[in-house]
C-alpha positions in Angstrom: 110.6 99.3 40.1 113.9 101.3 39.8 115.1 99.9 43.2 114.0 95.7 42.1 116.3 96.4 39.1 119.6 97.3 41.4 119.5 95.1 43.4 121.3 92.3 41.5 124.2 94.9 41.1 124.1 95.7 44.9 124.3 92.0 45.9 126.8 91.0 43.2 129.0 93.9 44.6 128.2 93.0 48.6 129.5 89.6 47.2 132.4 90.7 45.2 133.4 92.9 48.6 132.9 89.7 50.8 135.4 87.8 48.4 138.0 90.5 48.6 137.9 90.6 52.5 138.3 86.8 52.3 140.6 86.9 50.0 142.7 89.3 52.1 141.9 87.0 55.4 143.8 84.3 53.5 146.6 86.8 52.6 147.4 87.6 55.9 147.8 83.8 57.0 150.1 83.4 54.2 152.8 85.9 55.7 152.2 84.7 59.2 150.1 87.5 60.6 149.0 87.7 64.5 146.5 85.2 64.9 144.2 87.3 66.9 143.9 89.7 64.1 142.8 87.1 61.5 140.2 85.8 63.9 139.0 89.1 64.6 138.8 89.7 61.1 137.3 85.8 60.0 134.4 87.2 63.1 133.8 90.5 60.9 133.5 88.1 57.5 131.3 85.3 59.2 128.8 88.8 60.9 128.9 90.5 57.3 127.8 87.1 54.9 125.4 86.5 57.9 124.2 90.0 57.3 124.0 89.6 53.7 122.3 86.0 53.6 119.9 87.6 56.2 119.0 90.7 53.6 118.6 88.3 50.9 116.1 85.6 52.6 118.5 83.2 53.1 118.0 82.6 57.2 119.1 79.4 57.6 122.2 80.5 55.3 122.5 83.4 57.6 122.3 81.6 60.8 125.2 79.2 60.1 127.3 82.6 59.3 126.5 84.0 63.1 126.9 81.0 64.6 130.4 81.0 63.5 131.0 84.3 64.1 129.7 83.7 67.7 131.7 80.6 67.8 134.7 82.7 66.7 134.4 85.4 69.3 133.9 83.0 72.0 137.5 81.7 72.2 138.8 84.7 71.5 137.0 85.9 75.1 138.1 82.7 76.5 141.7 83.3 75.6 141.0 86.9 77.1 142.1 88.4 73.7 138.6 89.8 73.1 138.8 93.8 72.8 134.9 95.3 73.1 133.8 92.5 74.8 130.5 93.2 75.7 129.5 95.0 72.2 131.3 92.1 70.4 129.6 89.4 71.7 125.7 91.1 72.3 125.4 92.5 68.7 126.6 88.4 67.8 124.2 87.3 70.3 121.4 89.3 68.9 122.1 88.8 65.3 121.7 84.9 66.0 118.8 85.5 67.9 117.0 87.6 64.9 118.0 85.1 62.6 116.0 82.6 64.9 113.5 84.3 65.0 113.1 84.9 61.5 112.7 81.3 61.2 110.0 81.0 63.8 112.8 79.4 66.6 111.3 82.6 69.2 112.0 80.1 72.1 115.6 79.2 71.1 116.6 83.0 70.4 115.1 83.5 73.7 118.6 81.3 74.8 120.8 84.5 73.2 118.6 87.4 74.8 118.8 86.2 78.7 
């Protein structure tokens, strides 16, 4: 029962720490950082509110978050300006897939996996 009654607190502070790593994301456009770095960094935000829609129930929520962090990394890889390649894009890859299949969509997550 202990561990029903935090977590309210732990979500209100995942979401408090979401907002300050979007709120820095839109500091560092204001004084014209590199542009690869605030993708890399809008990829991270769009994985971790995926992550945290996903923990909650939230799937569809959750799906729309990795599909822009997938979205994200992708023309960063096509611009070659992708570091970790390969880990980047699988762990997006399979975090859309899981979200799929959480939703019953086994065939379409299939799509990420091969």
């Amino acid at each position: 029962q202990r561990k029903m009654e935090d977590e309210p607190k732990l979500l209100s502070l995942r979401k408090e720490l979401l907002k300050v790593a979007s709120d820095g994301l839109n500091r560092m456009e204001q004084t014209g950082s590199d542009p690869v770095a605030r993708n890399i960094i809008a990829a991270a935000i769009e994985r971790r509110l995926g992550d945290v829609n996903l923990e909650v129930g939230r799937i569809v929520q959750a799906e729309t978050h990795y599909r822009a962090c997938l979205e994200i990394l992708l023309s960063l890889d096509a611009e070659n300006k992708l570091t970790g390649k390969r880990h980047n894009l699988s762990s997006a890859y399979e975090l859309l897939a899981s979200s799929l299949r959480h939703q019953g969509r086994n065939e379409e997550a299939l799509k990420y996996l091969t």
